[in-house]
LUMNU-852717 format. One line per field, with one value per residue (C-alpha): residue number from 1; residue in one letter; chain; x, y, z. Coordinates in steps of 0.02 Angstrom, whole numbers, plus 50000, padded with zeros to 5 digits. Layout:
BEGIN
nr (NUM|...)
rest (A|...)
kette (A|...)
east (X|...)
north (Y|...)
up (Z|...)
This chain:
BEGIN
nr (1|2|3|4|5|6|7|8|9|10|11|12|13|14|15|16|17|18|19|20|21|22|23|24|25|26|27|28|29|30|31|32|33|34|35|36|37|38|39|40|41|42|43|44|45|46|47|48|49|50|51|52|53|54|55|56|57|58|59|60|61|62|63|64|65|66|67|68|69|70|71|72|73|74|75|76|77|78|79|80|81|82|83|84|85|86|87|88|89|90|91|92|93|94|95|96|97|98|99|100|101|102|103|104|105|106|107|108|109|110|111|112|113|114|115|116|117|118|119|120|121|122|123|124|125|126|127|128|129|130|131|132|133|134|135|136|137|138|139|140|141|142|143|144|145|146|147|148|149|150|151|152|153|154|155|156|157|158|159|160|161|162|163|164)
rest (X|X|X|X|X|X|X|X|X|X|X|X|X|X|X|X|X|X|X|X|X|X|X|X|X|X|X|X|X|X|X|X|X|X|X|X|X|X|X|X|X|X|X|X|X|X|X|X|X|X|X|X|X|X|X|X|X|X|X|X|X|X|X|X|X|X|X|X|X|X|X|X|X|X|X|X|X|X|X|X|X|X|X|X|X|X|X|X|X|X|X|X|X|X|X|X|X|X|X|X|X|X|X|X|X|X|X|X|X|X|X|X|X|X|X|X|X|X|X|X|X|X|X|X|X|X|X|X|X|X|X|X|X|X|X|X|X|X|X|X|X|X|X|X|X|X|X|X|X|X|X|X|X|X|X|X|X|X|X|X|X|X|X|X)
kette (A|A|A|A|A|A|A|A|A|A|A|A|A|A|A|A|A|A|A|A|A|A|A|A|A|A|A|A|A|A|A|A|A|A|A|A|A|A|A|A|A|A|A|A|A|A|A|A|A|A|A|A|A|A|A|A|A|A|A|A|A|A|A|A|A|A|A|A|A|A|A|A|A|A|A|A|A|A|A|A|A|A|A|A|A|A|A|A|A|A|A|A|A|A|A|A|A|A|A|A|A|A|A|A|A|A|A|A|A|A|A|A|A|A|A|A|A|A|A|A|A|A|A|A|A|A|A|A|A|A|A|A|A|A|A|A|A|A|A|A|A|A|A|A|A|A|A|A|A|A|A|A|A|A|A|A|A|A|A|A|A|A|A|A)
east (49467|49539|49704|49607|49490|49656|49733|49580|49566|49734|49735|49575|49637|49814|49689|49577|49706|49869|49778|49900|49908|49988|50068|50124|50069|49974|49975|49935|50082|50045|50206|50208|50225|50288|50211|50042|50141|50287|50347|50483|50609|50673|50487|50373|50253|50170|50156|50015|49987|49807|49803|49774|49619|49544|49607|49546|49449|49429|49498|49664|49683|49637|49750|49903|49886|49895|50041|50134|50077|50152|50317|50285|50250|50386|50496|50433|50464|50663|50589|50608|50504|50567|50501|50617|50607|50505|50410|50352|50280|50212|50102|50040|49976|49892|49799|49796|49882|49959|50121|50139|49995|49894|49987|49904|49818|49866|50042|50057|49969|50086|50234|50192|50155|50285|50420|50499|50631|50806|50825|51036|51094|51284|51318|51467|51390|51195|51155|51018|50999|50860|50914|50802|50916|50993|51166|51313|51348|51517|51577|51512|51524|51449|51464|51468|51612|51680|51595|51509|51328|51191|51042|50874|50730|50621|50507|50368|50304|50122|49984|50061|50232|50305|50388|50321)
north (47805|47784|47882|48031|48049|48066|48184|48318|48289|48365|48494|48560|48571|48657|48819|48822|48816|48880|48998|48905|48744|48582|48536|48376|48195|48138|47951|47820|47717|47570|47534|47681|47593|47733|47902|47967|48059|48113|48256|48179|48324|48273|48235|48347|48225|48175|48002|47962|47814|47717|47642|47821|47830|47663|47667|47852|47928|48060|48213|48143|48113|48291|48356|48245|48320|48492|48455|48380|48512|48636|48554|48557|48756|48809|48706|48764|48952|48928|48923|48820|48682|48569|48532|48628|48788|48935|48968|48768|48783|48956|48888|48746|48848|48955|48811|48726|48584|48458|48435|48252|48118|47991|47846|47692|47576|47402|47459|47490|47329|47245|47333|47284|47082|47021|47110|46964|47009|46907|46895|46884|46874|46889|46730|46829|46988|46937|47086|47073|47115|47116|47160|47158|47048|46870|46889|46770|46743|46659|46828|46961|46984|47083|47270|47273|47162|47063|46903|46757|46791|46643|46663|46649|46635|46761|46874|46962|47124|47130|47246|47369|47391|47252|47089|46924)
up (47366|47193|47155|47043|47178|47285|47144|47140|47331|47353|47223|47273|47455|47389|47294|47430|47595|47511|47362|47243|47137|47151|46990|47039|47082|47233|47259|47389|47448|47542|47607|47723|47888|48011|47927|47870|47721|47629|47517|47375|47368|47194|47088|47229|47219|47349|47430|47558|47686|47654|47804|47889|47789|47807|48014|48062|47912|47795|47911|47968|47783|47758|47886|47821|47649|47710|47805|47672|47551|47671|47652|47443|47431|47554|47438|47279|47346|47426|47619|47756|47720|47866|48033|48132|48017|48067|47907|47919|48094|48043|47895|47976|48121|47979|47880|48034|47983|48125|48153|48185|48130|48256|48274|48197|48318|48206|48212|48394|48422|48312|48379|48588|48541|48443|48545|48659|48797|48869|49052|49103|49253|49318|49417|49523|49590|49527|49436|49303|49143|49017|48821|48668|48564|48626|48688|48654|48849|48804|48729|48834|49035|49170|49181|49316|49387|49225|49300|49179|49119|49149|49012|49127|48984|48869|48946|48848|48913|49000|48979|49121|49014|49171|49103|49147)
């Protein structure tokens, strides 16, 4: 989808949905990692995540747009226009827009394999620990009883959320 198709996409959406225009920009933004969407307070344009198109199709796109939109008009008109206010979760019930987006399957694939694990273990008392980032073992000690740390190995999670 080309970024006019994009532009009349959302505006047409905005008179049909909201019964009022969107002045502003709509644009694709391809380095969106973690959201389907977001509303630019300052310009109220409109910035939209490509990957939700190409990964789940045309209606989470749709429903995405409507969300964000109902973030632009509560702005434009001095409501609450964020998640926690009332008039936001009131309009997207109306236009039936969702409140969060599907979560992208390359990115949770991406997220589970490259994340590797440090195994610790107290060499006084033998309690274990496992920590997401390597650990100088000279500078820290146990919790538990202030003995020396010994640094076991990496561990990378399994498909039941274990460690192997």
């Amino acid at each position: 989808m080309e970024q006019q198709t994009l532009q009349l996409l959302v505006e047409e959406i905005s008179l049909k949905e909201f019964g009022r225009p969107f002045k502003h920009k709509a644009v694709f933004n391809s380095r969106l990692r973690t959201t389907g969407g977001r509303y630019m307070l300052s310009s109220h344009h409109i910035e939209l995540n490509i990957h939700y198109l190409n990964e789940h199709g045309m209606q989470e796109l749709i429903g995405i747009i409507k969300h964000e939109l109902c973030h632009y008009h509560l702005h434009i008109e001095g409501k609450g226009y964020q998640h926690r206010d009332k008039d936001f979760k009131e309009l997207t019930k109306k236009v039936a827009a969702p409140r969060f987006c599907t979560p992208l399957p390359s990115q949770q694939k991406k997220k589970r394999s490259n994340v590797t694990f440090h195994a610790y273990r107290c060499k006084q008392c033998g309690q274990s620990y496992i920590r997401k980032k390597r650990m100088n073992i000279s500078r820290y000690a146990c919790g538990k009883c202030r003995g020396k740390l010994s640094y076991l190995g990496e561990a990378k999670p399994n498909e039941q959320g274990g460690l192997t």
